[in-house]
N, CA, C and O atoms as a GROMACS GRO file, in nm:
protein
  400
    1UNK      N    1   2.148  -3.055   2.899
    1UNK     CA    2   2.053  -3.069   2.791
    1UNK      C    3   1.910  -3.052   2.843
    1UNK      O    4   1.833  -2.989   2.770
    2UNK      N    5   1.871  -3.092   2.939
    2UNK     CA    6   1.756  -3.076   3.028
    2UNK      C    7   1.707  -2.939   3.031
    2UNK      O    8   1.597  -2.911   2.984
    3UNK      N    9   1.787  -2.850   3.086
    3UNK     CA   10   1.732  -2.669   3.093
    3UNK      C   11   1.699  -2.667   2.910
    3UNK      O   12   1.581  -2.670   2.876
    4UNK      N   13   1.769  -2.664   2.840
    4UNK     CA   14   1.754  -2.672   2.646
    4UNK      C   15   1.620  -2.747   2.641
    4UNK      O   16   1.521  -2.705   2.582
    5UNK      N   17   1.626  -2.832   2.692
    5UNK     CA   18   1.468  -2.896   2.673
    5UNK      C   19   1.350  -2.801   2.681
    5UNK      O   20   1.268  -2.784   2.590
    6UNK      N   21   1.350  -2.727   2.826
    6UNK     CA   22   1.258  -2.657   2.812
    6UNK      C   23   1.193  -2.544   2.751
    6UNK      O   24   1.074  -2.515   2.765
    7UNK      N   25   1.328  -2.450   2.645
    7UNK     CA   26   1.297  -2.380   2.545
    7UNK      C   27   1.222  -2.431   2.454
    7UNK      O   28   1.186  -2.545   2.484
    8UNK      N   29   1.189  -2.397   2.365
    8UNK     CA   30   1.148  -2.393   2.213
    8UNK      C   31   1.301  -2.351   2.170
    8UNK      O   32   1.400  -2.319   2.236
    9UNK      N   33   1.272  -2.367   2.012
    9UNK     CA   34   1.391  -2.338   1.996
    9UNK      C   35   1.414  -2.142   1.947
    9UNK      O   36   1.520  -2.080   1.933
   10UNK      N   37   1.318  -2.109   1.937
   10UNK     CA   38   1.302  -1.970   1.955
   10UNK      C   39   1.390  -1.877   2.103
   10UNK      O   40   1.454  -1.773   2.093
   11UNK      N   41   1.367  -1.946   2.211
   11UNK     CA   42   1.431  -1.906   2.324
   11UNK      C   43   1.320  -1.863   2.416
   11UNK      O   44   1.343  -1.795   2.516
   12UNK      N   45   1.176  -1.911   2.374
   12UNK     CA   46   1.069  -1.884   2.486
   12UNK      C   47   1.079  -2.017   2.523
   12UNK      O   48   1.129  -2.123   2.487
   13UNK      N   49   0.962  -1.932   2.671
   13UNK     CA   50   0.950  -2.093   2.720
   13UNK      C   51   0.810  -2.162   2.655
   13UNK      O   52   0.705  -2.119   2.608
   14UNK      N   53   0.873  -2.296   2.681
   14UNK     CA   54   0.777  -2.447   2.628
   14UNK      C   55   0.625  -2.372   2.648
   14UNK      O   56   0.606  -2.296   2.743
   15UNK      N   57   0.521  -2.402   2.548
   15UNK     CA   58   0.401  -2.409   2.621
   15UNK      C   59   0.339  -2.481   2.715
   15UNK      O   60   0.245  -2.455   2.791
   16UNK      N   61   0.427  -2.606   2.694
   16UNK     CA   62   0.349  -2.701   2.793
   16UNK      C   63   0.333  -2.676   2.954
   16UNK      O   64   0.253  -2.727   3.032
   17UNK      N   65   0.463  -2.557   2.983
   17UNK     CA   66   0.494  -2.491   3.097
   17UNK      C   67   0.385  -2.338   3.129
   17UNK      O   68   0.332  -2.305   3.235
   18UNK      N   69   0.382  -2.263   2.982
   18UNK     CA   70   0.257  -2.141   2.995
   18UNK      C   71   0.155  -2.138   3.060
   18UNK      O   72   0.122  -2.075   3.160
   19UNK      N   73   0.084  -2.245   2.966
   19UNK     CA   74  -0.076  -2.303   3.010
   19UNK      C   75  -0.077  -2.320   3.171
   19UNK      O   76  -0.134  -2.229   3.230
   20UNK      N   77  -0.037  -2.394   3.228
   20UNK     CA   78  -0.034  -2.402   3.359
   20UNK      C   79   0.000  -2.302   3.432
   20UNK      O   80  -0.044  -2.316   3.546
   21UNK      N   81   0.059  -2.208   3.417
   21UNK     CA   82   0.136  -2.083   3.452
   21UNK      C   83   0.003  -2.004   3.449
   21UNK      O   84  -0.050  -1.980   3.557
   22UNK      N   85  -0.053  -1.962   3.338
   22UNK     CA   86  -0.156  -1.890   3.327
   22UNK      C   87  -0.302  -1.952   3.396
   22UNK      O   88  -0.369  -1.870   3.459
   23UNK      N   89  -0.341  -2.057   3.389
   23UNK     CA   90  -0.444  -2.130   3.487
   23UNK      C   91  -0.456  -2.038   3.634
   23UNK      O   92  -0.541  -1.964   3.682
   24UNK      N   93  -0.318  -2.090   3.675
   24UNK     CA   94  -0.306  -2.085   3.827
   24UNK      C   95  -0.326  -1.941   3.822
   24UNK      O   96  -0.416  -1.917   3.902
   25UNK      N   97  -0.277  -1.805   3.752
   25UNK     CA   98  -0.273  -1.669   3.740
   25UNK      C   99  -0.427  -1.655   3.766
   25UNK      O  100  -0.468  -1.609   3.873
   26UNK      N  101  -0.523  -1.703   3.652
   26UNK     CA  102  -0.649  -1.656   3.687
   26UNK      C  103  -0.745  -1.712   3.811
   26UNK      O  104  -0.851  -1.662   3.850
   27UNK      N  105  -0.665  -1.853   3.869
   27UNK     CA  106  -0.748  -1.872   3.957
   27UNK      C  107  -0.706  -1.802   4.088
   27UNK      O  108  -0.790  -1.783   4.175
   28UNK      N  109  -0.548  -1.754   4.108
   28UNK     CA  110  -0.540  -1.673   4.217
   28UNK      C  111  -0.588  -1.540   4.216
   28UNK      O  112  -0.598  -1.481   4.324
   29UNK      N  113  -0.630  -1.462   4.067
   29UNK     CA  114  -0.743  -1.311   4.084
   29UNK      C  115  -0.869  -1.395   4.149
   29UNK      O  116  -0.928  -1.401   4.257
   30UNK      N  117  -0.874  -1.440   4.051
   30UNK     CA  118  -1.074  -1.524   4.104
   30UNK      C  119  -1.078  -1.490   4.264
   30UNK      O  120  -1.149  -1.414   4.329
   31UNK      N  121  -0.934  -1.606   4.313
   31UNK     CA  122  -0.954  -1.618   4.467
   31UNK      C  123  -0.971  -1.466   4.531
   31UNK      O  124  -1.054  -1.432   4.616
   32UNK      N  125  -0.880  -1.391   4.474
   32UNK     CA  126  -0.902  -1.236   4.533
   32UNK      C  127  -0.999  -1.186   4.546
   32UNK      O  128  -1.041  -1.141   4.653
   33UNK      N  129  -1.079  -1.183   4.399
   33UNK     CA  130  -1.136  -1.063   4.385
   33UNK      C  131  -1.299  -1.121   4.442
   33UNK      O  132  -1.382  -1.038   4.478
   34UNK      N  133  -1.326  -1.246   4.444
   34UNK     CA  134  -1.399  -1.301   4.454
   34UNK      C  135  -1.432  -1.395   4.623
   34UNK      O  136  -1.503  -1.341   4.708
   35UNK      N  137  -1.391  -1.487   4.637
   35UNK     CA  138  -1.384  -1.520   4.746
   35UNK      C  139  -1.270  -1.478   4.873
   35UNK      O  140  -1.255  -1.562   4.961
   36UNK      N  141  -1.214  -1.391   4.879
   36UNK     CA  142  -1.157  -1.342   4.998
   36UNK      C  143  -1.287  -1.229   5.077
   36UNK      O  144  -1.346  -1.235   5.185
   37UNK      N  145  -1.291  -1.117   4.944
   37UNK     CA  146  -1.415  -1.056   5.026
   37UNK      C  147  -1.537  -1.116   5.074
   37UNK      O  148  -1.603  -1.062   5.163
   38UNK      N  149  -1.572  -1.230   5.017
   38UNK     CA  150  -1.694  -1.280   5.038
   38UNK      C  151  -1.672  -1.356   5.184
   38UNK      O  152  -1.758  -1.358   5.273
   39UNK      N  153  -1.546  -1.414   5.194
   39UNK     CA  154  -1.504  -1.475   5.318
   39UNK      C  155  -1.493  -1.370   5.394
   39UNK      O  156  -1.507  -1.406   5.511
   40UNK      N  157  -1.475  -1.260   5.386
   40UNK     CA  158  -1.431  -1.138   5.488
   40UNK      C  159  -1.563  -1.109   5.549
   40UNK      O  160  -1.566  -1.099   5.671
   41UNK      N  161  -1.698  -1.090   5.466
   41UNK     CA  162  -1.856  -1.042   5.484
   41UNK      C  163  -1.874  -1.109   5.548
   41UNK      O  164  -1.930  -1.055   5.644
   42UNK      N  165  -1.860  -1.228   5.566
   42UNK     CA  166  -1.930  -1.351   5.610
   42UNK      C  167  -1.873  -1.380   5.760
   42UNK      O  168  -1.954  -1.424   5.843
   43UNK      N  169  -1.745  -1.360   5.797
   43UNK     CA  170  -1.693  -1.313   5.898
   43UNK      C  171  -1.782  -1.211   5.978
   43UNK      O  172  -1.849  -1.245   6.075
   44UNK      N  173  -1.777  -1.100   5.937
   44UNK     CA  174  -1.817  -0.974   5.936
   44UNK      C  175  -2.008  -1.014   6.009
   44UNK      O  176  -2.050  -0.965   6.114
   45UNK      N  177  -2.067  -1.086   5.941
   45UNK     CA  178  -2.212  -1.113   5.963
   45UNK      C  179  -2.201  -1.190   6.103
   45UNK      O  180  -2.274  -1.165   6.200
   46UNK      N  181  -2.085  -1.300   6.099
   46UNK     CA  182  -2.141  -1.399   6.222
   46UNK      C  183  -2.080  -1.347   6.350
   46UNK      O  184  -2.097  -1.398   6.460
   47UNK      N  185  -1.984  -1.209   6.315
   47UNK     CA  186  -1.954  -1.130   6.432
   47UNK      C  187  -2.078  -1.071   6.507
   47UNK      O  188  -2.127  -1.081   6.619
   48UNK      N  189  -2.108  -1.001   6.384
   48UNK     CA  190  -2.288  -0.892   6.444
   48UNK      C  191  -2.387  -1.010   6.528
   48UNK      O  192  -2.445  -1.009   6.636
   49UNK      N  193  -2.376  -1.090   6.438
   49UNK     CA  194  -2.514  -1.254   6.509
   49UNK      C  195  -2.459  -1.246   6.653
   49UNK      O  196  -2.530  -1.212   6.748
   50UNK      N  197  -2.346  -1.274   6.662
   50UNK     CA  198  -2.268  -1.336   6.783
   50UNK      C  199  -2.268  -1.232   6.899
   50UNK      O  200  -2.263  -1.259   7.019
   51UNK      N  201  -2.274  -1.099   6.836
   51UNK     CA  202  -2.303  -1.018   6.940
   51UNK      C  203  -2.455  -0.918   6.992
   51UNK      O  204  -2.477  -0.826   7.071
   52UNK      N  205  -2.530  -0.995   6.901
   52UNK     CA  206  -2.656  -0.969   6.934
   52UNK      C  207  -2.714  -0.950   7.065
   52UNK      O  208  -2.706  -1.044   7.144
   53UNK      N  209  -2.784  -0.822   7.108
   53UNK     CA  210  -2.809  -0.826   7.274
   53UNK      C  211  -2.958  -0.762   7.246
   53UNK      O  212  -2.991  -0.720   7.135
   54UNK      N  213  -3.044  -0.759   7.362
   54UNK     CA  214  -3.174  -0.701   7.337
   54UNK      C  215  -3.201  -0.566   7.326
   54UNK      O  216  -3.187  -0.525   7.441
   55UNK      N  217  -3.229  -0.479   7.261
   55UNK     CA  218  -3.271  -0.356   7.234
   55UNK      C  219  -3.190  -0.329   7.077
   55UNK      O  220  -3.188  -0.212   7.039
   56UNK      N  221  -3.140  -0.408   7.011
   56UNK     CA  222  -3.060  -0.420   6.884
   56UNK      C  223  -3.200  -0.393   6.788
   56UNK      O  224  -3.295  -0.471   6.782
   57UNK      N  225  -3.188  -0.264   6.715
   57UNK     CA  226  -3.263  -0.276   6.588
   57UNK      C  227  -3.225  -0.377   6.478
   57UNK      O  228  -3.103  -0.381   6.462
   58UNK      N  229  -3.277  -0.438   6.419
   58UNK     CA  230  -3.195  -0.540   6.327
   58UNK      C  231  -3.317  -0.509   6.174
   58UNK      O  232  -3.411  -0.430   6.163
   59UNK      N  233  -3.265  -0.597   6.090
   59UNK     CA  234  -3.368  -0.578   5.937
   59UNK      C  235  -3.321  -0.764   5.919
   59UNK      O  236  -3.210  -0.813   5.939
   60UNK      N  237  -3.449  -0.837   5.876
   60UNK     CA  238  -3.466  -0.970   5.878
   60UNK      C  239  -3.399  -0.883   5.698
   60UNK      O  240  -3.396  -0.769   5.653
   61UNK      N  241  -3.345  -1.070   5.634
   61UNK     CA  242  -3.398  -1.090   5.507
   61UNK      C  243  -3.498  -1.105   5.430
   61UNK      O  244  -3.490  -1.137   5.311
   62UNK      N  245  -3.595  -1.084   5.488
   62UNK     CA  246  -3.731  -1.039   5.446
   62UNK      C  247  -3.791  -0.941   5.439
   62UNK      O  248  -3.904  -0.919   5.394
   63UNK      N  249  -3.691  -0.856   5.501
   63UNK     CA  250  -3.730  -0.709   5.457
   63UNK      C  251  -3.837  -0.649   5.639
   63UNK      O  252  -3.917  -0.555   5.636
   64UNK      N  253  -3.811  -0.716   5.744
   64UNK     CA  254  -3.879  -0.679   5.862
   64UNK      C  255  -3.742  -0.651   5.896
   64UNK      O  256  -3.629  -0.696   5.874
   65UNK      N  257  -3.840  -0.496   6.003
   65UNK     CA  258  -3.767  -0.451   6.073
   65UNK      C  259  -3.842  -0.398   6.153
   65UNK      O  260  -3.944  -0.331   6.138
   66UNK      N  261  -3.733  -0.458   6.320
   66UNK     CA  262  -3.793  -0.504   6.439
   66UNK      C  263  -3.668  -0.429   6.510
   66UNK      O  264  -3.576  -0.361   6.465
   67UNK      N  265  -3.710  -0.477   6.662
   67UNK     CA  266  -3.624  -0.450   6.831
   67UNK      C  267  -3.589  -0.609   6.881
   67UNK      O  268  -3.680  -0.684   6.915
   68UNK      N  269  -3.469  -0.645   6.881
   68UNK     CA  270  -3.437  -0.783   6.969
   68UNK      C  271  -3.489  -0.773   7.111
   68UNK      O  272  -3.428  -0.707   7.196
   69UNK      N  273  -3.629  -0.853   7.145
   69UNK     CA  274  -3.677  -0.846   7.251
   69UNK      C  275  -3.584  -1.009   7.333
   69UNK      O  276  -3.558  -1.010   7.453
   70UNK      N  277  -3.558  -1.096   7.266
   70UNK     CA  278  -3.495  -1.222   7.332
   70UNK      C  279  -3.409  -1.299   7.250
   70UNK      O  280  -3.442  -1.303   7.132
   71UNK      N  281  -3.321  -1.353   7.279
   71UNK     CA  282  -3.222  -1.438   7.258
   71UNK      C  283  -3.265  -1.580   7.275
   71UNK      O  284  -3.318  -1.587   7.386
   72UNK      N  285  -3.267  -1.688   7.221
   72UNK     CA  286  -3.270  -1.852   7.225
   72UNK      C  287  -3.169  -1.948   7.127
   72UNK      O  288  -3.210  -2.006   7.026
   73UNK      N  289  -3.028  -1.954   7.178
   73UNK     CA  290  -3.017  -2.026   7.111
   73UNK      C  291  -2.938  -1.993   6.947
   73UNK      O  292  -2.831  -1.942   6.916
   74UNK      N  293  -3.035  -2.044   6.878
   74UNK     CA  294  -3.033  -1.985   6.704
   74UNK      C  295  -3.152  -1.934   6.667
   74UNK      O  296  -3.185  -1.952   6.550
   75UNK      N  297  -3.233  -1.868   6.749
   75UNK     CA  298  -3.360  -1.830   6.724
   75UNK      C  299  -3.404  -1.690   6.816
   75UNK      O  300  -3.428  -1.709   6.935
   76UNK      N  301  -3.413  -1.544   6.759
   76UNK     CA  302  -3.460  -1.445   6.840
   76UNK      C  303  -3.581  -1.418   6.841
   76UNK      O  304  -3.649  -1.484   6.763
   77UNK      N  305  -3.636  -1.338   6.908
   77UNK     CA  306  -3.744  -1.295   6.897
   77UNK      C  307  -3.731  -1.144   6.916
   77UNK      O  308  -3.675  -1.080   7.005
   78UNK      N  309  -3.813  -1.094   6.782
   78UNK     CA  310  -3.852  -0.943   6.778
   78UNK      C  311  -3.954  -0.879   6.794
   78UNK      O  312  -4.054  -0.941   6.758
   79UNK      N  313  -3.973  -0.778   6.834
   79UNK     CA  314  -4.068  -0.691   6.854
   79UNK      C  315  -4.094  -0.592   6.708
   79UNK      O  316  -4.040  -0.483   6.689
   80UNK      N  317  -4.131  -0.620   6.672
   80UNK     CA  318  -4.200  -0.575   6.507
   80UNK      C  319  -4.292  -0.446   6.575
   80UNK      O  320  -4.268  -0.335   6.529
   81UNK      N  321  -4.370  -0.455   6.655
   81UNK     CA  322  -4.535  -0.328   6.684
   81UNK      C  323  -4.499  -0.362   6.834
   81UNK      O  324  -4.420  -0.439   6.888
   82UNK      N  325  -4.621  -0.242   6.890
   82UNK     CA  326  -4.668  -0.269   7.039
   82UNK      C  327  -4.743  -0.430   7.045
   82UNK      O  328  -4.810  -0.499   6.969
   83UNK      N  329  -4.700  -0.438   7.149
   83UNK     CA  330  -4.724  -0.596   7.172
   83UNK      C  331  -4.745  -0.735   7.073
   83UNK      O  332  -4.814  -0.836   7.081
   84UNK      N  333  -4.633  -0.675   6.964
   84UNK     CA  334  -4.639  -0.803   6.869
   84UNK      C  335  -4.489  -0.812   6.830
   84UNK      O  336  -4.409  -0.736   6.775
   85UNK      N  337  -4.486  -0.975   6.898
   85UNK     CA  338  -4.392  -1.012   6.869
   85UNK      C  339  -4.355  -1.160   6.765
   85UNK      O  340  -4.441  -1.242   6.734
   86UNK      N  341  -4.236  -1.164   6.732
   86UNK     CA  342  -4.213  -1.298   6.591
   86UNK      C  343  -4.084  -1.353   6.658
   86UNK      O  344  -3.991  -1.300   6.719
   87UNK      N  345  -4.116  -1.487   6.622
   87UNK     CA  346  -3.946  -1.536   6.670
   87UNK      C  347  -3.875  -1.596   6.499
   87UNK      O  348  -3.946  -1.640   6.408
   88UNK      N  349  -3.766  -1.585   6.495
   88UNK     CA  350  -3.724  -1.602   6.417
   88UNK      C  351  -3.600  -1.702   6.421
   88UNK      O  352  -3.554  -1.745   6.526
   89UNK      N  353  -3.532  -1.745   6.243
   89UNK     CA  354  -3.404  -1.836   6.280
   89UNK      C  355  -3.280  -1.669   6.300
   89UNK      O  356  -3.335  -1.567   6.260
   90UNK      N  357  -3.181  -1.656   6.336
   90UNK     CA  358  -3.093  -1.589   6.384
   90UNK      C  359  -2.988  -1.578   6.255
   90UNK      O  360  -2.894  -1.501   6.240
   91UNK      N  361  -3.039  -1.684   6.168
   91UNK     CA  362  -2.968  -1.649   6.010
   91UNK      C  363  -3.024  -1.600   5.989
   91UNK      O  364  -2.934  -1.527   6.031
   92UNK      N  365  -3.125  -1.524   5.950
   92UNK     CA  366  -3.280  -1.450   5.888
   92UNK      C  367  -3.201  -1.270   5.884
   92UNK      O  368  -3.197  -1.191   5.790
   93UNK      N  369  -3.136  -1.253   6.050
   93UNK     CA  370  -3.122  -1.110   6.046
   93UNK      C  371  -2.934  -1.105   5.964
   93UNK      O  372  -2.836  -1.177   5.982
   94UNK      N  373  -2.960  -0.984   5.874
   94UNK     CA  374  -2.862  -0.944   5.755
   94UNK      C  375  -2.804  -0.828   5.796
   94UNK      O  376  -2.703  -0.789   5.737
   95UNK      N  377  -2.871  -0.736   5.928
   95UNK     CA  378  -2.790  -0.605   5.964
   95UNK      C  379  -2.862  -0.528   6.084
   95UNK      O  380  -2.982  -0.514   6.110
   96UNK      N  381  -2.765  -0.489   6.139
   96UNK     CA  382  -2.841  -0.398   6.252
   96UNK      C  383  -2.891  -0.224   6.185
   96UNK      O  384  -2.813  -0.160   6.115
   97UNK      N  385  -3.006  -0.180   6.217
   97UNK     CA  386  -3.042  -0.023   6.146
   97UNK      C  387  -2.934   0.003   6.181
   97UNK      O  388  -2.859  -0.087   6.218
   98UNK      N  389  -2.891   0.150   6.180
   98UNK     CA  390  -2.803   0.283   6.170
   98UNK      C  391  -2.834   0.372   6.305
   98UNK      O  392  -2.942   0.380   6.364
   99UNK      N  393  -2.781   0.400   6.319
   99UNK     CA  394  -2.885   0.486   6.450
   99UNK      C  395  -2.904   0.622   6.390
   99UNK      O  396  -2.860   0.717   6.455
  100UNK      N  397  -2.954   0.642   6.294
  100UNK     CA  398  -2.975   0.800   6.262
  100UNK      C  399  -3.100   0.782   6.310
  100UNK      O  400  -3.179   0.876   6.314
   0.00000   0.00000   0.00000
């Protein structure tokens, strides 16, 4: 009698079983489409940080773009011009140029 329970008497299943069925459906696209890539980028960024060495063109989130003259830590310092340099936090840089 138990399995009969969970029909309707139509021969679908219960809603009380759907709703939950469908929840979980849209939160495993969400997880896809949404936070896997974002977890993948983010990977992807603290690889480049991590392998940061000096002569690296990089572009701050601020829109500077410099030469990695030094390493400290969580903090680089770039060469922006002839003899001007900025130190920065090491979250700041978002990508190394291209070499074209």
């Amino acid at each position: 009698m138990s399995s009969l329970a969970l029909l309707a008497a139509n021969g679908q299943p219960s809603p009380v079983f759907v709703q939950p069925l469908i929840f979980l459906a849209i939160g495993l696209i969400f997880y896809f489409i949404v936070f896997l890539p974002n977890k993948k980028r983010q990977r992807a960024l603290q690889a480049m940080l991590n392998n940061l060495k000096n002569g690296d063109k990089v572009i701050t989130s601020g829109g500077i773009f410099g030469v990695v003259a030094g390493i400290k830590d969580d903090r680089v310092q770039l060469k922006v011009a002839d003899q001007v340099k900025i130190e920065i936090s090491k979250n700041a840089i978002v990508s190394k140029q291209s070499e074209e």
